[in-house]
C-alpha positions in Angstrom: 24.9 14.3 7.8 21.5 12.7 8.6 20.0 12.8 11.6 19.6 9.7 14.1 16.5 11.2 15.0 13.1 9.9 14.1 11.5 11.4 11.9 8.2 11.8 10.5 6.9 10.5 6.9 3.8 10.8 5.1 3.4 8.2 2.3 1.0 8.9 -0.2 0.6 6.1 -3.3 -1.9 6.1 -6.0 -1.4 3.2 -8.0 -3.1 2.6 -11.2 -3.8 -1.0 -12.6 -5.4 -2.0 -15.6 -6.3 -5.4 -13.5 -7.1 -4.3 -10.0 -8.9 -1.7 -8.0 -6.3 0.9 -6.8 -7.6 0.5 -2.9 -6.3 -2.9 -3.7 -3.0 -2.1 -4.3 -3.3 0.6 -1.5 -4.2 -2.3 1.1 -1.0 -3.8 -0.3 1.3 -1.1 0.5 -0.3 -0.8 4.1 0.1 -4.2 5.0 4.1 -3.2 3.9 4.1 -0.6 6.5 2.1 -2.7 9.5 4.8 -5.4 9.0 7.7 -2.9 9.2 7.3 -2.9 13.2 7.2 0.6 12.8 4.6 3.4 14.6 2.5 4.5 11.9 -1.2 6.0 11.4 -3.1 5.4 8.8 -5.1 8.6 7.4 -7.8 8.8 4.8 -5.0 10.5 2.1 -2.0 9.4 3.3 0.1 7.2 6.3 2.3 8.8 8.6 4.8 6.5 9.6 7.6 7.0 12.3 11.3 5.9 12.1 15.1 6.6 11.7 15.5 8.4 8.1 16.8 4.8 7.1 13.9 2.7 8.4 11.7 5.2 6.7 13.5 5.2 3.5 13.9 1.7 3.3 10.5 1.2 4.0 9.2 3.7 1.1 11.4 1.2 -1.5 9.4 -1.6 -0.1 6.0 -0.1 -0.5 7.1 0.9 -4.2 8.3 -2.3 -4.7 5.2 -4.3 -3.4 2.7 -1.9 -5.4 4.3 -3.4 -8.4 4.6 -6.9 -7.2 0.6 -6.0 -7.1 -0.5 -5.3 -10.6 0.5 -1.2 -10.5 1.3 -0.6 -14.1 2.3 3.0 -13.0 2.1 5.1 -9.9 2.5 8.5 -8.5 4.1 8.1 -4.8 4.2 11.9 -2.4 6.7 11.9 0.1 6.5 14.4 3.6 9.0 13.9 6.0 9.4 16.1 9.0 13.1 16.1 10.8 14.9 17.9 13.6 18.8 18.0 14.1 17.8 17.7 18.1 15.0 15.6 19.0 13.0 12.8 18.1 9.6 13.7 16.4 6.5 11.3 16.9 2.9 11.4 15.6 1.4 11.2 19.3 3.2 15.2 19.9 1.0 15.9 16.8 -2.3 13.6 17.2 -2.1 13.8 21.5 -5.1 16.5 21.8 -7.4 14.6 19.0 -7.9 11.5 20.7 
């Protein structure tokens, strides 16, 4: 059984194109995730986005779908996801003593 819970993904994609600039296609996929409503953080590797394991998972067929929609000819995507059976995990309890 899946967890209620939010969770915590890291979405990595590295798109490549024989058309457009990878970062382009990047840009794509974040614009994706700042539309889902979600709490995300965008890092220099990767996004961390927060969610229910369905809102997350949904989302990660949208960003694979949009890198396509975008010129991606093929892709490598990396996938971390953090869970707990008892508690809700955010990026703030990770990030809090950083900012």
């Amino acid at each position: 059984m899946i967890s209620k819970n939010k969770v915590n993904l890291a979405i990595q994609v590295l798109p490549q194109s024989n058309t457009k600039h990878p970062y382009a296609i990047v840009d794509k996929a974040i614009e994706v995730i700042q539309q889902s409503g979600l709490n995300y953080q965008v890092c220099p590797f990767e996004t961390v986005v927060e969610g229910s394991w369905d809102e997350v998972m949904a989302l990660v067929q949208k960003v694979h779908e949009a890198c396509y929609q975008n010129e991606t000819d093929k892709m490598m995507m990396y996938l971390k996801i953090q869970s707990s059976k008892d508690e809700d995990l955010s990026i703030e309890d990770k990030m809090h003593q950083y900012h």
